[in-house]
C-alpha positions as a Python dict, from the first residue, in 0.01 Angstrom:
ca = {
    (1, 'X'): (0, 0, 0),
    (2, 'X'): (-361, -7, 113),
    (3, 'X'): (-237, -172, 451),
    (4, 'X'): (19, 169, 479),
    (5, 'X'): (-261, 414, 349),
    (6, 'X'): (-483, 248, 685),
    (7, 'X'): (-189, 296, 889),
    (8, 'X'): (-189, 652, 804),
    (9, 'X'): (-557, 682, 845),
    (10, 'X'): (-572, 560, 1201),
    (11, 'X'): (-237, 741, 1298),
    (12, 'X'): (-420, 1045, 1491),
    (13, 'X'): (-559, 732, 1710),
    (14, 'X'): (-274, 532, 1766),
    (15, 'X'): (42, 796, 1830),
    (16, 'X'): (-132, 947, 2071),
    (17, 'X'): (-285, 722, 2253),
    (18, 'X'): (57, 508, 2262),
    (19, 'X'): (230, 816, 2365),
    (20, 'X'): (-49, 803, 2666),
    (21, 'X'): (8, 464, 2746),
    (22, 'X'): (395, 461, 2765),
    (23, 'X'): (400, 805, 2963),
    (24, 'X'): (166, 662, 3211),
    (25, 'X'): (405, 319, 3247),
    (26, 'X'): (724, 576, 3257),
    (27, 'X'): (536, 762, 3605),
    (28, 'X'): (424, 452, 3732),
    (29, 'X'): (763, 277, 3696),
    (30, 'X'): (925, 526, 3806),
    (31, 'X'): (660, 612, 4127),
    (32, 'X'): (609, 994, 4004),
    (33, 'X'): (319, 1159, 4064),
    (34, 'X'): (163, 1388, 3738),
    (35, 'X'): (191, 1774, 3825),
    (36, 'X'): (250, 2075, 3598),
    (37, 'X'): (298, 2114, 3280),
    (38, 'X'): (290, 1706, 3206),
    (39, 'X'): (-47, 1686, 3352),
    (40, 'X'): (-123, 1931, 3019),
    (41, 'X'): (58, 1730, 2787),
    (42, 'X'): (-169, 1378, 2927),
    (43, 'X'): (-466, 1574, 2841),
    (44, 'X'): (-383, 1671, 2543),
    (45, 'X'): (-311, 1283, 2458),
    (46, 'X'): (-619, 1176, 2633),
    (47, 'X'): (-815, 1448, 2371),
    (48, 'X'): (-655, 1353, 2100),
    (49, 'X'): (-696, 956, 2169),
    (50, 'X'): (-1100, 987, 2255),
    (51, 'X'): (-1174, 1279, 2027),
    (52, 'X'): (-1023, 1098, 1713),
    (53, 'X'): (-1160, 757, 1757),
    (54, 'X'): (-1518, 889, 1825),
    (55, 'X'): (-1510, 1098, 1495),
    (56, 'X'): (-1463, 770, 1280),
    (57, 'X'): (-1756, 554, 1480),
    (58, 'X'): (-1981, 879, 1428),
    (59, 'X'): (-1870, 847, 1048),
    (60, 'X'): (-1883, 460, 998),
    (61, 'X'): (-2264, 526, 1111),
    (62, 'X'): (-2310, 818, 856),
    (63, 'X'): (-2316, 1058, 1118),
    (64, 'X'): (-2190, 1415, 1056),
    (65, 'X'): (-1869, 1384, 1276),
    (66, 'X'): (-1760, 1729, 1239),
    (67, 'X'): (-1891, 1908, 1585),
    (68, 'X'): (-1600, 1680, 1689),
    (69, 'X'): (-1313, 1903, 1551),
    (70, 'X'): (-1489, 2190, 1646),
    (71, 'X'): (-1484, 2062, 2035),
    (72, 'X'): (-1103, 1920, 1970),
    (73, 'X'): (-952, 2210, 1840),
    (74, 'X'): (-1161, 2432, 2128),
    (75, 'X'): (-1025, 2199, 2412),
    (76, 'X'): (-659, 2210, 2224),
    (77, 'X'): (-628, 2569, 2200),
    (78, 'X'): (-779, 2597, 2563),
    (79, 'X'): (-499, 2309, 2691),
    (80, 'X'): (-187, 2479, 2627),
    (81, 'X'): (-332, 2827, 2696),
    (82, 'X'): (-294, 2728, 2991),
    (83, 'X'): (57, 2633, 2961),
    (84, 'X'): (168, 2947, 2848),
    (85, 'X'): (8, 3145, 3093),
    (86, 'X'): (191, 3011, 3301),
    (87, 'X'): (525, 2998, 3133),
    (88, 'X'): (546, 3335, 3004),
    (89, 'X'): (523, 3668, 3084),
    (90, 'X'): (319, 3818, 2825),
    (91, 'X'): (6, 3721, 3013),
    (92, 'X'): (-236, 4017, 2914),
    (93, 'X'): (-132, 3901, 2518),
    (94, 'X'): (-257, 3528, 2572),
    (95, 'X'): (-562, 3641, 2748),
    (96, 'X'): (-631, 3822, 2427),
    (97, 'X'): (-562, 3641, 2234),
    (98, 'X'): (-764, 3329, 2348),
    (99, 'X'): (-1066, 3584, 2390),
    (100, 'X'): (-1000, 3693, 2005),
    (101, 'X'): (-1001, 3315, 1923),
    (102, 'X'): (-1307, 3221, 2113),
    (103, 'X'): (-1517, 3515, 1965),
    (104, 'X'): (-1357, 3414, 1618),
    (105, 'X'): (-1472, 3042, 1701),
    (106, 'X'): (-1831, 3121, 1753),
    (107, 'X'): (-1850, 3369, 1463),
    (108, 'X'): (-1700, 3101, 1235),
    (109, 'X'): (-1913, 2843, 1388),
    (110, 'X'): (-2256, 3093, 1313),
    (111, 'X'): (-2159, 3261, 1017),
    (112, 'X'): (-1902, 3106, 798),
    (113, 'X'): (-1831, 2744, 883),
    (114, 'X'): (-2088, 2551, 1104),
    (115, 'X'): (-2079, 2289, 1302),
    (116, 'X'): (-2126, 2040, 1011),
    (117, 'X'): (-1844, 2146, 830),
    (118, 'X'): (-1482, 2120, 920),
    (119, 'X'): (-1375, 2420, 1111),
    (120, 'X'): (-1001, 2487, 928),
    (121, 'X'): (-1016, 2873, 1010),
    (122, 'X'): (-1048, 2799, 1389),
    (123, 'X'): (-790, 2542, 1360),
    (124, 'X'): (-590, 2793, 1170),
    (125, 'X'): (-594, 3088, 1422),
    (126, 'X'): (-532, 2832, 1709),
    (127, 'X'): (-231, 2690, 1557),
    (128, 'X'): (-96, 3026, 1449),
    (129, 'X'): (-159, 3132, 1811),
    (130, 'X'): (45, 2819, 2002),
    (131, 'X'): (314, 2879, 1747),
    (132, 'X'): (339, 3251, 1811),
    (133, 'X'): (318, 3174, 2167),
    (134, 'X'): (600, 2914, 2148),
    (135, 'X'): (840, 3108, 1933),
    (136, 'X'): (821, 3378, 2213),
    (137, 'X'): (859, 3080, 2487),
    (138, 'X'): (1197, 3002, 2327),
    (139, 'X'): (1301, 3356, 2308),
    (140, 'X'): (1262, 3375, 2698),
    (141, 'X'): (1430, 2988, 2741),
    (142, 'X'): (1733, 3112, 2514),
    (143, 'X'): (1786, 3402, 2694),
    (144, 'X'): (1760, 3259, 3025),
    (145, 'X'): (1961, 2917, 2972),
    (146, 'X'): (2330, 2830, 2838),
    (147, 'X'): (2266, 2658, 2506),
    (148, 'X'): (2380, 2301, 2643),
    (149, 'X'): (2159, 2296, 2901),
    (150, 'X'): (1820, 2381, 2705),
    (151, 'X'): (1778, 2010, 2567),
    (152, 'X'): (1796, 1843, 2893),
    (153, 'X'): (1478, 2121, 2950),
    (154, 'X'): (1072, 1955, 2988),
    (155, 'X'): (963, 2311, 2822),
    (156, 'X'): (1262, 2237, 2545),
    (157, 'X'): (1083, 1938, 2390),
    (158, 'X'): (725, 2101, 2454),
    (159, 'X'): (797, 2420, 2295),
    (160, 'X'): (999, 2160, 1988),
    (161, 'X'): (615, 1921, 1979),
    (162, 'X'): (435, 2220, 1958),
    (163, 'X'): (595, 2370, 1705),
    (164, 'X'): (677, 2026, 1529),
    (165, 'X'): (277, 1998, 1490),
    (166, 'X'): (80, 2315, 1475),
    (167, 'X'): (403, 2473, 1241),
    (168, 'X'): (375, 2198, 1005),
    (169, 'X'): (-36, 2193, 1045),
    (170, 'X'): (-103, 2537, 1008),
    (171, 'X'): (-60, 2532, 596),
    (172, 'X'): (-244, 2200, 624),
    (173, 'X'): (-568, 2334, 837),
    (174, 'X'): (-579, 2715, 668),
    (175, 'X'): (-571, 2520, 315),
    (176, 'X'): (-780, 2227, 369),
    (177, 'X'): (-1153, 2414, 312),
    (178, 'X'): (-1023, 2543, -14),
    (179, 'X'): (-884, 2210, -119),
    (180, 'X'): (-1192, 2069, -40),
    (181, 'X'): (-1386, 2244, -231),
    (182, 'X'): (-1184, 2221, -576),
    (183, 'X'): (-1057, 1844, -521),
    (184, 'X'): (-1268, 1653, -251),
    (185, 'X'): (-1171, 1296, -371),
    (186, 'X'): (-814, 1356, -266),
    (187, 'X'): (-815, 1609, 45),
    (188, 'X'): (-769, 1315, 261),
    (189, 'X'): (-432, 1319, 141),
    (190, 'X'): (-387, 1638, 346),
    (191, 'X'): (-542, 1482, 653),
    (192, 'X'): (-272, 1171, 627),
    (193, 'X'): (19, 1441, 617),
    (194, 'X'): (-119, 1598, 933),
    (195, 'X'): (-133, 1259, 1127),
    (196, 'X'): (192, 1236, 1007),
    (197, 'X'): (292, 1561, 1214),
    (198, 'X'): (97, 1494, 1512),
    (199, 'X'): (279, 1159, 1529),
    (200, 'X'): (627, 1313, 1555),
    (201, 'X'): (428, 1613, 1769),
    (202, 'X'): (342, 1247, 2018),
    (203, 'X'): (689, 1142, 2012),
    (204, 'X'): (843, 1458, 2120),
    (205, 'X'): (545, 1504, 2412),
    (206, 'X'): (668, 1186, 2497),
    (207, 'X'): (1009, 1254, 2527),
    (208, 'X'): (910, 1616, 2735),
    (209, 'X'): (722, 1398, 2950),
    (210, 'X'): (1043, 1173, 3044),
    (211, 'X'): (1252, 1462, 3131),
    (212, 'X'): (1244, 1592, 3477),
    (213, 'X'): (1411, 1964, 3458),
    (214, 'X'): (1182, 2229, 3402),
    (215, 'X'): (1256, 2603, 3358),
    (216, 'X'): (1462, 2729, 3703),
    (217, 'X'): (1215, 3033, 3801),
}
């Protein structure tokens, strides 16, 4: 049981860096060169790898570890911005709304939750934003593909991670400062159940990242 609980623990490390490490073997064994959008998803992996392993070393050395999340979620949010401005045509609505996250960021940051605290509102807005965003992505894919064809889609199984991880997360980030506060001994729990999520969020980049169709413009 202790073994499993460390399993969990370490999980934000190891899915996504093995999700990394295989999608790097898949290009090179099969000779393709990274472009758009699974350049994206490698970054994201990359982030998630370096961000998550650093945040433990800073806190095996008592160091406050939480300017971390603040930088992950900033470079998340940022990462597949990008992706949907260029996948959808609302263009003028992302640009808002990643200015309205980036003001809300450094607002939270000054005024409500600073940098040595864990920034669950920021992580909450972002993850309510990608969702939005992707829920309007497969409104556009529907509408624009026969239903057989979507899963054989890259944006099919990037539009399914995201929504996979930031749906599931959303409760889990947006909740976790209150649970804190009123039960700090077992909040961890909550941080288990979200590695759990970005795991299966991994496996289904992973799976976008082998397929080779992408939306016909």
């Amino acid at each position: 049981m202790v073994k499993f609980n460390e399993f969990l623990v370490f999980q934000d490390i190891v899915a996504p860096l093995i999700a990394l490490l295989l999608g790097v073997l898949l290009f090179y064994i099969k000779k393709r060169k990274v472009y758009y959008p699974d350049n994206l998803l490698f970054y994201f992996l990359i982030c998630q790898a370096t961000l998550n392993t650093f945040a433990p070393i800073l806190q095996s050395k008592s160091i406050n570890n939480h300017l971390v999340y603040h930088l992950n979620c900033l470079i998340t949010v940022i990462i597949f911005t990008i992706y949907f401005l260029r996948s959808l045509h609302y263009k003028e609505t992302i640009f808002i709304g990643l200015l309205v996250f980036l003001i809300f960021c450094l607002i939270n940051i000054i005024w409500i939750q600073p940098y040595y605290t864990f920034n669950s509102y920021s992580y909450s807005l972002g993850a309510f934003l990608i969702v939005l965003y992707s829920l309007l992505n497969f409104r556009e894919l529907i509408k624009r593909m026969p239903t057989q064809k979507i899963l054989s889609l890259k944006d099919f199984w990037i539009l399914a991670g995201l929504l996979t991880y930031f749906g599931s997360c959303f409760f889990i980030f947006i909740s976790y400062n209150y649970l804190s506060e009123i039960d700090a001994k077992n909040v961890g729990i909550l941080w288990k159940i979200h590695n759990v999520f970005l795991s299966l969020g991994c496996i289904i980049f992973l799976k976008a990242i082998s397929c080779k169709q992408w939306i016909p413009k």
